[in-house]
N, CA, C and O atoms as CSV, one atom per row, in Angstrom:
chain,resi,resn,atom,element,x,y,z
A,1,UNK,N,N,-2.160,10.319,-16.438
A,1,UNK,CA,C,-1.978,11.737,-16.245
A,1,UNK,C,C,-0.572,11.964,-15.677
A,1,UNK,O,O,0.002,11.173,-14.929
A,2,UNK,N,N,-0.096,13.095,-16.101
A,2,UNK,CA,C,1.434,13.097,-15.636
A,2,UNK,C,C,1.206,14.162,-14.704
A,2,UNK,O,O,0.203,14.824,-14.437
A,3,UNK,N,N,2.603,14.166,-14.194
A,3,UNK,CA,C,2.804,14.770,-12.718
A,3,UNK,C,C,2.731,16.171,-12.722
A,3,UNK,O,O,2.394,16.755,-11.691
A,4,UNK,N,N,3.012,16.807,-13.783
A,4,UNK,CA,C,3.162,18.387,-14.435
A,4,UNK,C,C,1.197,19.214,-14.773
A,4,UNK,O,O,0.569,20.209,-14.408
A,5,UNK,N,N,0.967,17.964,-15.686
A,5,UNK,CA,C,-0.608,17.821,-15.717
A,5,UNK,C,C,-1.418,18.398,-14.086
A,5,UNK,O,O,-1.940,19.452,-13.724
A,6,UNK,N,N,-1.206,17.304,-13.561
A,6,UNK,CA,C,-1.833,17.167,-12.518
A,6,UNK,C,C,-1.553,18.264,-11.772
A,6,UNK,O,O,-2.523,18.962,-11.477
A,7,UNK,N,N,-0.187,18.695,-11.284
A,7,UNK,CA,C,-0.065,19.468,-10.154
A,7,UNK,C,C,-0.646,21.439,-11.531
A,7,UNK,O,O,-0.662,22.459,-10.842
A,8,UNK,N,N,-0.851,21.583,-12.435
A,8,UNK,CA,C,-1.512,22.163,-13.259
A,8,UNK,C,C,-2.723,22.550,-12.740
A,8,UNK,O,O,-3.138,23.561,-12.174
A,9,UNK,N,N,-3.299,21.234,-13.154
A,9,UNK,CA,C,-4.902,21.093,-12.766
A,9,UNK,C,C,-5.001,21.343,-11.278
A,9,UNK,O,O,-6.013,22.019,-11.092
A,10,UNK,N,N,-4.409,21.096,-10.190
A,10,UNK,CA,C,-4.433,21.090,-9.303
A,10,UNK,C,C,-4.573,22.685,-8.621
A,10,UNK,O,O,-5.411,22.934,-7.754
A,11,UNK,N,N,-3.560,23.764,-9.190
A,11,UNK,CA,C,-3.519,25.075,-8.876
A,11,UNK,C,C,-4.564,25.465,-9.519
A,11,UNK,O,O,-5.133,26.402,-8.960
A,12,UNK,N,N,-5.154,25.025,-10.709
A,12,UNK,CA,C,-6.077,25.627,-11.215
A,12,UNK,C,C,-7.733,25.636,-10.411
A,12,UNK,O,O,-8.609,26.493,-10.526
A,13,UNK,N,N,-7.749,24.484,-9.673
A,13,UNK,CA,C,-8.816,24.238,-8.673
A,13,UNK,C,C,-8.466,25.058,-7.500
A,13,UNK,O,O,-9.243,25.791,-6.889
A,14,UNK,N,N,-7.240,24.866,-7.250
A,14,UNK,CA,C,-7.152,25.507,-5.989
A,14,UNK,C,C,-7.548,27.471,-6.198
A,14,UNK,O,O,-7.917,28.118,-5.218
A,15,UNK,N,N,-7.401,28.041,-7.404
A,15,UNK,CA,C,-7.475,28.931,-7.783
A,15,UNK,C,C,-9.060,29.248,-7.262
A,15,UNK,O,O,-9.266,29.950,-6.273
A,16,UNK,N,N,-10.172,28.625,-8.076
A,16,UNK,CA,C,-11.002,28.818,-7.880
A,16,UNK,C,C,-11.542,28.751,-6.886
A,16,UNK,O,O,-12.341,29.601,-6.491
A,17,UNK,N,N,-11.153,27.508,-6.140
A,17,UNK,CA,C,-11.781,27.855,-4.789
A,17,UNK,C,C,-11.525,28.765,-3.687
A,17,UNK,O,O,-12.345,29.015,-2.804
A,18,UNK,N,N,-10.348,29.253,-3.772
A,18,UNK,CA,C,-9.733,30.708,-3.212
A,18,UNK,C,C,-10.752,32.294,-3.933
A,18,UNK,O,O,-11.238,33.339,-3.501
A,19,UNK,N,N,-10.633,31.664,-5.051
A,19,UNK,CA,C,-11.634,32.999,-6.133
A,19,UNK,C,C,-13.125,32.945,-4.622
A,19,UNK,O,O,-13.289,33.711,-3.673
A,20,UNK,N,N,-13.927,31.685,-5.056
A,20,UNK,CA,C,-15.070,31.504,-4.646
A,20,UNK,C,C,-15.031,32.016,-3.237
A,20,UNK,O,O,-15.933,32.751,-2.837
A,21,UNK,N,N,-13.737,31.562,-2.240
A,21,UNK,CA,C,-13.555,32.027,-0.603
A,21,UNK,C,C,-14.090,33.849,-0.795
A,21,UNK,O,O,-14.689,34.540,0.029
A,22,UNK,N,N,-13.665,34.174,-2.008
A,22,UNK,CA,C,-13.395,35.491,-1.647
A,22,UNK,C,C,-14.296,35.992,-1.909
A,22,UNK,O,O,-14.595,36.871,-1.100
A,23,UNK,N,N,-15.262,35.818,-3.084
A,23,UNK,CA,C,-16.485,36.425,-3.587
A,23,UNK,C,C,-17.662,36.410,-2.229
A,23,UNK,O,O,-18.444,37.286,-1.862
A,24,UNK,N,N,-17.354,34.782,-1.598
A,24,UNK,CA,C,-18.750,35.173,-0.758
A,24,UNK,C,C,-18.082,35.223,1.118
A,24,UNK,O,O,-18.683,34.770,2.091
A,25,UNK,N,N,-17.018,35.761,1.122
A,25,UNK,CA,C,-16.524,36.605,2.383
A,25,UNK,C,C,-17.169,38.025,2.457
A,25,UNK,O,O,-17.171,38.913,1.605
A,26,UNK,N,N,-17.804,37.992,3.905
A,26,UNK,CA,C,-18.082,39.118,3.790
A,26,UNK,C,C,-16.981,40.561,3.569
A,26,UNK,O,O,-15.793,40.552,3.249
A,27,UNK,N,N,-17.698,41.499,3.812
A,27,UNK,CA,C,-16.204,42.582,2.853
A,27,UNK,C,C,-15.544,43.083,4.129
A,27,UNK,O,O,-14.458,43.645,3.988
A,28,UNK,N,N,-16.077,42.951,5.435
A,28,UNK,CA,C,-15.393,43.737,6.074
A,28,UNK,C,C,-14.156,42.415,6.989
A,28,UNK,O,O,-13.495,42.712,7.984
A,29,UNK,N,N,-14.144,41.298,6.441
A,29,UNK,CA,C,-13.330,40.461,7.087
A,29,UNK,C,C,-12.203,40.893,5.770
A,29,UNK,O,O,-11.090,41.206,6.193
A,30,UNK,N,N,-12.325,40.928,4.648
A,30,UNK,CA,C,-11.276,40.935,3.263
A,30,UNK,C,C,-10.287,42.017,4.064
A,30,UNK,O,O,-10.684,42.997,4.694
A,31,UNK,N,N,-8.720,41.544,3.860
A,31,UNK,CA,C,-7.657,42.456,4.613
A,31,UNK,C,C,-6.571,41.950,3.308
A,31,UNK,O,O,-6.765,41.108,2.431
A,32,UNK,N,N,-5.339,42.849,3.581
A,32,UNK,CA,C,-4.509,43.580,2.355
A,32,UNK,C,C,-3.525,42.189,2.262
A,32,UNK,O,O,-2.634,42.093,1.418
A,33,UNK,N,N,-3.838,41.092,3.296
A,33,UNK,CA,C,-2.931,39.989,2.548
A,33,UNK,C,C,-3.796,39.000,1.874
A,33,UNK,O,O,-3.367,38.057,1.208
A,34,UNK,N,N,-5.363,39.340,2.142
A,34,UNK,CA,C,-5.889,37.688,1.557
A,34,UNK,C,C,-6.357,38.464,-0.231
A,34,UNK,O,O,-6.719,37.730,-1.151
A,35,UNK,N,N,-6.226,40.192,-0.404
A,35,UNK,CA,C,-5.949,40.198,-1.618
A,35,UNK,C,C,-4.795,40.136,-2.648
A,35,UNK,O,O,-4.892,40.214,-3.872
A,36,UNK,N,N,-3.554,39.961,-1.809
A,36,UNK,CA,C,-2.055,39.728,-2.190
A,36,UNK,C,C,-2.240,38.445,-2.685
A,36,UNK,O,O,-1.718,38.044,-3.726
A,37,UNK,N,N,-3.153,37.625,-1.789
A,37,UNK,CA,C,-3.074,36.090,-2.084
A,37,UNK,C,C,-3.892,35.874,-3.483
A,37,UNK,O,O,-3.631,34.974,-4.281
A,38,UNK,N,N,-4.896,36.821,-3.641
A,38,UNK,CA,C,-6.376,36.169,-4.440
A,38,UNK,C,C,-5.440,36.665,-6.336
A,38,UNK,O,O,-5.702,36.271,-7.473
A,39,UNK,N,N,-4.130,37.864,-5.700
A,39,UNK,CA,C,-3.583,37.911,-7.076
A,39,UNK,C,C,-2.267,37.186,-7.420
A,39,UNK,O,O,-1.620,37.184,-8.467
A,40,UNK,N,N,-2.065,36.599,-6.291
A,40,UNK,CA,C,-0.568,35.630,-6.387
A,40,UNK,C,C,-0.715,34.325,-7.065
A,40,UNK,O,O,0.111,33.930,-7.888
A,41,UNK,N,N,-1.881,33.582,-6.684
A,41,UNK,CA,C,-2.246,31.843,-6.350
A,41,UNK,C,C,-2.598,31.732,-8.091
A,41,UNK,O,O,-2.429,30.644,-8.641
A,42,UNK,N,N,-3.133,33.026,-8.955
A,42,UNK,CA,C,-3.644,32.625,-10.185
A,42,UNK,C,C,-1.963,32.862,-11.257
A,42,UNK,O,O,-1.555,32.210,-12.218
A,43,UNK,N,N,-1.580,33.625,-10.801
A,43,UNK,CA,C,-0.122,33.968,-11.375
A,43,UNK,C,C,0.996,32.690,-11.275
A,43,UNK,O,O,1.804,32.569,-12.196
A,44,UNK,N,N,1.016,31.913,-10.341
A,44,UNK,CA,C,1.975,30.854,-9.714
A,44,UNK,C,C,1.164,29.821,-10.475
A,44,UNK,O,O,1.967,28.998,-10.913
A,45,UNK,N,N,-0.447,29.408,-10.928
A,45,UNK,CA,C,-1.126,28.842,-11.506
A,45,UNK,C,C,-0.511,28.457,-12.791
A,45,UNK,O,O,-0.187,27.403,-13.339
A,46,UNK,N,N,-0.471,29.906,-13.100
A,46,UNK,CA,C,-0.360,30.351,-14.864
A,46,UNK,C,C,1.232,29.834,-14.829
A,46,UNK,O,O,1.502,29.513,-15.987
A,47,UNK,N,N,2.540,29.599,-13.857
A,47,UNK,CA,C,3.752,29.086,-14.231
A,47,UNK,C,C,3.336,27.796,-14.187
A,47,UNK,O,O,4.131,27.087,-14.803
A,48,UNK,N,N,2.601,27.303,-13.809
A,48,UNK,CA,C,2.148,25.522,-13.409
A,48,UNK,C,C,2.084,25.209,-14.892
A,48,UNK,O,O,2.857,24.422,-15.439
A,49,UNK,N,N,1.024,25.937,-15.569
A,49,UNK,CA,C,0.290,25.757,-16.512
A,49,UNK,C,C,1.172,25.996,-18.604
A,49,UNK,O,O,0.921,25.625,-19.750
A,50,UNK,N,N,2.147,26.783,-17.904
A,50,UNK,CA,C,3.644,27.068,-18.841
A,50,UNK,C,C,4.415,25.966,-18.741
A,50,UNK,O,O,5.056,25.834,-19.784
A,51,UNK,N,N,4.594,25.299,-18.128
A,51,UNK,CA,C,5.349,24.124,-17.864
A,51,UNK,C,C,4.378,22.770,-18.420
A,51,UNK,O,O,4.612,21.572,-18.261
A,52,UNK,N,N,3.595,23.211,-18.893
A,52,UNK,CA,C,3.151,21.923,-19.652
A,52,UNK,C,C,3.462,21.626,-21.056
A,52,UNK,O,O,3.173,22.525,-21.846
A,53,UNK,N,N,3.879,20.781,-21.436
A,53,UNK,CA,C,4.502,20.583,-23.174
A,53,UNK,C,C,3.404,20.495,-24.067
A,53,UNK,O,O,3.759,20.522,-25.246
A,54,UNK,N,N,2.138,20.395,-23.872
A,54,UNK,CA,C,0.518,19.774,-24.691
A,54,UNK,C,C,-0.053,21.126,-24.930
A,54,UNK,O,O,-0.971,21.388,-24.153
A,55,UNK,N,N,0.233,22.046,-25.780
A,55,UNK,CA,C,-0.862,23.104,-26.194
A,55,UNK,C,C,-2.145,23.006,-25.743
A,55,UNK,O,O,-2.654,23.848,-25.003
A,56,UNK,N,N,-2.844,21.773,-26.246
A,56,UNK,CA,C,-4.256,21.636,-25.616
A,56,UNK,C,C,-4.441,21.672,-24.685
A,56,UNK,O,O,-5.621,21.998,-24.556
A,57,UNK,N,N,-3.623,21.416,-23.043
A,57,UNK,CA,C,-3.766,21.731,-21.859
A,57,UNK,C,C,-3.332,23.106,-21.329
A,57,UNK,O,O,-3.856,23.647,-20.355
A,58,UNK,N,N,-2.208,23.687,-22.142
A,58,UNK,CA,C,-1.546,24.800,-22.126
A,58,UNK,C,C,-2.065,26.272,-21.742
A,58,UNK,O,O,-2.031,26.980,-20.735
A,59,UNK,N,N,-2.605,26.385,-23.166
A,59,UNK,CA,C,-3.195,27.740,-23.453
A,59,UNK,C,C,-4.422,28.068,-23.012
A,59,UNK,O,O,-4.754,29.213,-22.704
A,60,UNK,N,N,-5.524,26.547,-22.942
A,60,UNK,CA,C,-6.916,27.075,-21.559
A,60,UNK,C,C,-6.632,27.078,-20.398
A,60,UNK,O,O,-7.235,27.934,-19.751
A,61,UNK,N,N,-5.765,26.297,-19.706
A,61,UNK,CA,C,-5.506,26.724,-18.817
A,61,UNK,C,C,-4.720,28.228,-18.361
A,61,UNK,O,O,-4.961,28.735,-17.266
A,62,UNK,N,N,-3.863,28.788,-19.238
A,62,UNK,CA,C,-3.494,30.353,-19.054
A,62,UNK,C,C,-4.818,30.997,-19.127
A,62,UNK,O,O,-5.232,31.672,-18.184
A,63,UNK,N,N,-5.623,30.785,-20.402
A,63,UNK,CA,C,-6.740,31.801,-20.393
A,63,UNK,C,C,-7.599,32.008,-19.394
A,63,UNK,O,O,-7.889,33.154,-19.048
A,64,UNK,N,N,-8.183,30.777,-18.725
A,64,UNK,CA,C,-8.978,30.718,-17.470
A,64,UNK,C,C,-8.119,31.237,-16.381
A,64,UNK,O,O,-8.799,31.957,-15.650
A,65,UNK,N,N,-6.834,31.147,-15.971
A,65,UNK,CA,C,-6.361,31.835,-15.105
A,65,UNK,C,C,-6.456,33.257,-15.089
A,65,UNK,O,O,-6.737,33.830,-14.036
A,66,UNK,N,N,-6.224,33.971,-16.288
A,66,UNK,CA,C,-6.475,35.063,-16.610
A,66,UNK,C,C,-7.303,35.713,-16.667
A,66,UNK,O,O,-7.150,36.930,-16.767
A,67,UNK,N,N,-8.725,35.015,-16.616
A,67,UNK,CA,C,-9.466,35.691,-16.590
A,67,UNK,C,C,-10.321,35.438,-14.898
A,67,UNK,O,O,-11.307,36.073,-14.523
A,68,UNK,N,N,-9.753,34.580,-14.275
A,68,UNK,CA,C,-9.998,34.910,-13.009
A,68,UNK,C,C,-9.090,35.788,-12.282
A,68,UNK,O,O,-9.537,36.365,-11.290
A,69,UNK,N,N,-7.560,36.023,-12.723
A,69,UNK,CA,C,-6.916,36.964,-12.277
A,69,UNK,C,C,-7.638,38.174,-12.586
A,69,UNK,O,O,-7.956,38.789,-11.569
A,70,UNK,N,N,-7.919,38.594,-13.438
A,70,UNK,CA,C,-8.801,39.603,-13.904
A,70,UNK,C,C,-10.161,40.223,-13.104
A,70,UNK,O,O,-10.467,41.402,-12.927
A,71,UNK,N,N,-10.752,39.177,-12.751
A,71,UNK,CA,C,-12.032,38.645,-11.814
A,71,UNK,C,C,-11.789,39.492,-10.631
A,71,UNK,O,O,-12.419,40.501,-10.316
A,72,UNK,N,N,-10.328,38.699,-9.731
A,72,UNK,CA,C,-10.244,39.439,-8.476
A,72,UNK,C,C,-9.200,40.637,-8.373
A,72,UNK,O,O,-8.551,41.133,-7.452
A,73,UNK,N,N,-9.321,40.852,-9.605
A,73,UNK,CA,C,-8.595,42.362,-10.002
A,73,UNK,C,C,-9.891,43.707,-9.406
A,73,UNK,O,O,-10.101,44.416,-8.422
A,74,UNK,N,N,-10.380,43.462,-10.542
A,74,UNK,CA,C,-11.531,43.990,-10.211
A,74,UNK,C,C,-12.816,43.746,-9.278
A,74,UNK,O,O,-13.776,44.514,-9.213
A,75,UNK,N,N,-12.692,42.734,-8.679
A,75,UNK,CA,C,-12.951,42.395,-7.173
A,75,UNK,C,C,-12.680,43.502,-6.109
A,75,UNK,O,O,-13.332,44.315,-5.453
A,76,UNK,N,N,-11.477,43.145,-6.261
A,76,UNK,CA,C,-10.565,44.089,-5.184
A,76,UNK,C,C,-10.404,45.342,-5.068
A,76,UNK,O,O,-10.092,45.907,-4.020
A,77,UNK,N,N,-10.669,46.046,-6.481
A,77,UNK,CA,C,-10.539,47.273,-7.024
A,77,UNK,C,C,-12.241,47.745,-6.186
A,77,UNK,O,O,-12.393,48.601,-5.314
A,78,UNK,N,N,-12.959,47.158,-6.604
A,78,UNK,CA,C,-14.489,47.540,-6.304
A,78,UNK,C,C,-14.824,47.917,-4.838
A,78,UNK,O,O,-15.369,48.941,-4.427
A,79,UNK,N,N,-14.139,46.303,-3.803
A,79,UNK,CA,C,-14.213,46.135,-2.390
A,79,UNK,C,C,-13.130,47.011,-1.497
A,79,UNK,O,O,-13.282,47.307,-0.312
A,80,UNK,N,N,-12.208,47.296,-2.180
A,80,UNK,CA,C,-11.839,48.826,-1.794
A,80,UNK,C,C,-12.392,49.836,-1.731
A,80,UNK,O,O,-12.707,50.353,-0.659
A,81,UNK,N,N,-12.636,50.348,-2.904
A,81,UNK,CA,C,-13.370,51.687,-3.184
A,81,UNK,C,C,-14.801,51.707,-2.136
A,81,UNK,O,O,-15.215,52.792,-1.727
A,82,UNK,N,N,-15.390,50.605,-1.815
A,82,UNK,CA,C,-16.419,50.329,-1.282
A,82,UNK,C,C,-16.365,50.316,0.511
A,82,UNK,O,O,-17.266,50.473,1.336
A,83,UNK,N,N,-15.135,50.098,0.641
A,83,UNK,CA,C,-14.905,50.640,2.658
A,83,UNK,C,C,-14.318,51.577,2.259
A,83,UNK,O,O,-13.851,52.150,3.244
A,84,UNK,N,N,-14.034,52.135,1.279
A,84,UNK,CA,C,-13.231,53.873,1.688
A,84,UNK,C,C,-14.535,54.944,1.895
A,84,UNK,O,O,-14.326,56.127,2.165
Protein backbone atom coordinates (compact mmCIF):
# COMPACT_ATOMS: atom_id res chain seq x y z
CA UNK A 1 0.00 0.00 0.00
CA UNK A 2 1.45 3.34 -0.78
CA UNK A 3 1.77 6.30 1.30
CA UNK A 4 -0.90 8.52 -0.71
CA UNK A 5 -3.30 5.30 -0.49
CA UNK A 6 -3.01 5.05 2.98
CA UNK A 7 -2.98 8.53 4.35
CA UNK A 8 -6.50 8.51 1.77
CA UNK A 9 -7.92 5.73 3.55
CA UNK A 10 -6.90 7.11 6.59
CA UNK A 11 -9.04 10.62 6.34
CA UNK A 12 -11.62 8.63 5.05
CA UNK A 13 -11.97 6.68 8.51
CA UNK A 14 -11.21 9.48 10.30
CA UNK A 15 -14.22 11.10 8.48
CA UNK A 16 -16.54 8.72 9.68
CA UNK A 17 -15.75 8.51 12.91
CA UNK A 18 -16.08 12.31 13.40
CA UNK A 19 -19.58 11.78 11.20
CA UNK A 20 -20.53 8.98 13.94
CA UNK A 21 -19.07 11.58 17.11
CA UNK A 22 -21.64 13.78 15.80
CA UNK A 23 -24.77 11.84 15.05
CA UNK A 24 -24.84 10.38 18.59
CA UNK A 25 -23.72 13.80 20.59
CA UNK A 26 -26.27 14.99 22.26
CA UNK A 27 -27.66 18.32 20.43
CA UNK A 28 -27.29 20.66 23.04
CA UNK A 29 -23.36 20.01 23.49
CA UNK A 30 -23.09 20.48 19.16
CA UNK A 31 -21.46 24.29 18.98
CA UNK A 32 -20.60 26.40 15.65
CA UNK A 33 -16.94 24.97 15.55
CA UNK A 34 -17.50 21.15 15.88
CA UNK A 35 -19.96 21.87 12.75
CA UNK A 36 -17.12 23.88 10.85
CA UNK A 37 -15.20 20.71 11.61
CA UNK A 38 -17.96 17.91 10.61
CA UNK A 39 -17.85 20.10 7.01
CA UNK A 40 -14.06 20.67 6.74
CA UNK A 41 -12.48 16.95 7.68
CA UNK A 42 -14.76 15.40 4.57
CA UNK A 43 -13.58 18.24 2.08
CA UNK A 44 -9.62 17.93 3.11
CA UNK A 45 -10.64 13.97 2.73
CA UNK A 46 -11.87 14.47 -0.79
CA UNK A 47 -8.08 16.44 -1.59
CA UNK A 48 -6.45 13.17 0.04
CA UNK A 49 -8.50 11.17 -2.19
CA UNK A 50 -7.64 13.52 -5.67
CA UNK A 51 -4.20 12.87 -5.15
CA UNK A 52 -4.48 9.36 -5.83
CA UNK A 53 -3.33 8.20 -9.49
CA UNK A 54 -5.74 4.59 -9.39
CA UNK A 55 -9.34 5.56 -10.55
CA UNK A 56 -10.47 2.53 -8.66
CA UNK A 57 -9.45 4.08 -5.36
CA UNK A 58 -10.19 7.57 -6.66
CA UNK A 59 -13.66 8.15 -7.53
CA UNK A 60 -15.31 5.87 -4.37
CA UNK A 61 -13.55 7.39 -2.30
CA UNK A 62 -14.83 11.15 -3.54
CA UNK A 63 -18.31 9.65 -3.72
CA UNK A 64 -18.46 8.36 -0.11
CA UNK A 65 -17.02 11.57 1.05
CA UNK A 66 -19.69 13.28 -0.57
CA UNK A 67 -22.15 11.80 0.49
CA UNK A 68 -21.23 12.02 4.07
CA UNK A 69 -20.47 15.67 3.46
CA UNK A 70 -23.94 15.79 2.43
CA UNK A 71 -25.01 13.69 5.62
CA UNK A 72 -23.70 16.44 8.00
CA UNK A 73 -24.98 19.07 5.76
CA UNK A 74 -28.15 18.25 6.50
CA UNK A 75 -27.36 17.17 9.96
CA UNK A 76 -26.56 20.51 10.81
CA UNK A 77 -29.18 22.17 8.84
CA UNK A 78 -31.88 20.04 10.91
CA UNK A 79 -29.91 20.46 14.56
CA UNK A 80 -30.10 24.05 14.04
CA UNK A 81 -33.45 24.63 13.07
CA UNK A 82 -34.15 22.31 16.05
CA UNK A 83 -32.56 24.73 19.14
CA UNK A 84 -33.93 27.76 17.37
Amino acid sequence: MTKKRRNALMMFVLTLLYAALQFFRPNMTLTLLNVIISFLIPIIAMLFALNLKEPLWRWPLIAMEGIVLILMVVFALTHSIALI
